[in-house]
VMD Tcl script that draws the C-alpha trace (Angstrom):
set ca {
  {-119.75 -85.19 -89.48}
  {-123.07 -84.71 -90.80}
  {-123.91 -87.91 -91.29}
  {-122.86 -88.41 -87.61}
  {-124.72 -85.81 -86.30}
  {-127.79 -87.37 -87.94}
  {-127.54 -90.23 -86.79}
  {-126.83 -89.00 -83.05}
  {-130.47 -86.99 -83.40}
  {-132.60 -88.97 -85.00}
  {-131.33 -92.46 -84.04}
  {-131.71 -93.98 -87.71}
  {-128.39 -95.24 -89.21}
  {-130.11 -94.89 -92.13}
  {-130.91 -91.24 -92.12}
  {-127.29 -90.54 -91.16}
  {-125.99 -92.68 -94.05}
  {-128.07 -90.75 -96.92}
  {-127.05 -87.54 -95.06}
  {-123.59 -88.21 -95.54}
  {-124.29 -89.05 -98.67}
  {-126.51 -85.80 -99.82}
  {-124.28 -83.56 -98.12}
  {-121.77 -83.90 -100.78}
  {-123.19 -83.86 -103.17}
  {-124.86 -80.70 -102.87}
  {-124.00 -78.25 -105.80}
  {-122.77 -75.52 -102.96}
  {-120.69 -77.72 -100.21}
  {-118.87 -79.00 -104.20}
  {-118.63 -75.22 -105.44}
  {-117.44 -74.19 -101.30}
  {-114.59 -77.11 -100.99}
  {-113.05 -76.42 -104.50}
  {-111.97 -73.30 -103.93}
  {-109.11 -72.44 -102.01}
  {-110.70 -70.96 -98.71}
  {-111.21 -71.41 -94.70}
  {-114.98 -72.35 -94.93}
  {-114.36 -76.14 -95.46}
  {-111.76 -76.39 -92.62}
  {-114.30 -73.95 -90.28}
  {-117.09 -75.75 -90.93}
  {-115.57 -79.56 -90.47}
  {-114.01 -78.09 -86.66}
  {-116.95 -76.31 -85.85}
  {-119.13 -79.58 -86.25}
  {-116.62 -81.77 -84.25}
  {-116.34 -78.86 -81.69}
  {-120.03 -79.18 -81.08}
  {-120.42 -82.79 -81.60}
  {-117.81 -83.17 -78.85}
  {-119.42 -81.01 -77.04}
  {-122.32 -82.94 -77.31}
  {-121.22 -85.98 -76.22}
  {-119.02 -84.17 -73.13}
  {-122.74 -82.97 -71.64}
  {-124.27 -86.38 -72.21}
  {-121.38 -88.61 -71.07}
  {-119.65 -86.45 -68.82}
  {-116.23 -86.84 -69.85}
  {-113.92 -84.22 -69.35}
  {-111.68 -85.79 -72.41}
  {-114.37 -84.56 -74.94}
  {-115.37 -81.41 -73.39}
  {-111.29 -80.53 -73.56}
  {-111.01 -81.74 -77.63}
  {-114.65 -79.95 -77.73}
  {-113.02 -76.49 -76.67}
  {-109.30 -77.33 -78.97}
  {-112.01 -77.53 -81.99}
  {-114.09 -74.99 -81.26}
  {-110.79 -72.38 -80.53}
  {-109.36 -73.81 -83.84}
  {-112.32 -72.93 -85.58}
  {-112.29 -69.48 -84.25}
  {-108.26 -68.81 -85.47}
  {-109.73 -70.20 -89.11}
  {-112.69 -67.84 -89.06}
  {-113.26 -64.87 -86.60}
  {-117.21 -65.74 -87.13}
  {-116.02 -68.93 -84.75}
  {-117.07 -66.44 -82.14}
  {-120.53 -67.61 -82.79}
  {-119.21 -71.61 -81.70}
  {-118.13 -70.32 -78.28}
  {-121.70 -68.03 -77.72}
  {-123.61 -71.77 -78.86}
  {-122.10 -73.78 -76.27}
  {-122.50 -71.48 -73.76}
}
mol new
graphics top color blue
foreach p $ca { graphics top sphere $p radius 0.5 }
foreach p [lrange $ca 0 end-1] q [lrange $ca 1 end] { graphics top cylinder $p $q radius 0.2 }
display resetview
C-alpha cells in the first residue's frame, strides 16, 4: 500500500517500487508486525480505506467510495483511534 500510494502521488513507478521496498524493511514496521497486535491489520485498512477513498473522489465511482467506507469502519472495530480515518475523509 505504500508503495502504491507513492506511486499514485508522485507519478514515478520507481519511487513507489523503493518505497515498498524501504517500508519493510524499516527496523520499527519489522519490530510492529512481529508482535502479536492490531497495529499491522489497522494500519494496512486504514491505507486502503483512504486509498479507496482516493480514487472514489477522482474517478467517481460509487464502488470504491462503498469498499473505502467497509475499510475505513473495519479499521475503526481494530483500533478505536480509527476515529481519526472517518474525521480525514471528511
Amino acid at each position: 500500500m505504500v508503495g502504491v500510494a507513492t506511486k499514485r502521488v508522485t507519478s514515478s513507478p520507481s519511487a513507489g517500487i523503493l518505497s515498498s521496498l524501504l517500508m519493510p524493511a524499516s527496523p520499527t514496521m519489522i519490530e510492529v508486525h512481529s508482535w502479536a497486535l492490531s497495529e499491522p491489520l489497522y494500519m494496512f485498512l486504514g491505507l486502503v480505506g483512504l486509498w479507496l477513498l482516493s480514487v472514489a473522489l477522482s474517478s467517481g465511482g460509487k464502488g470504491s467510495f462503498v469498499v473505502s467506507a467497509v475499510a475505513v469502519g473495519l479499521a475503526f472495530l481494530t483500533r478505536y483511534i480509527g476515529g481519526t480515518l472517518v474525521a480525514t475523509g471528511a
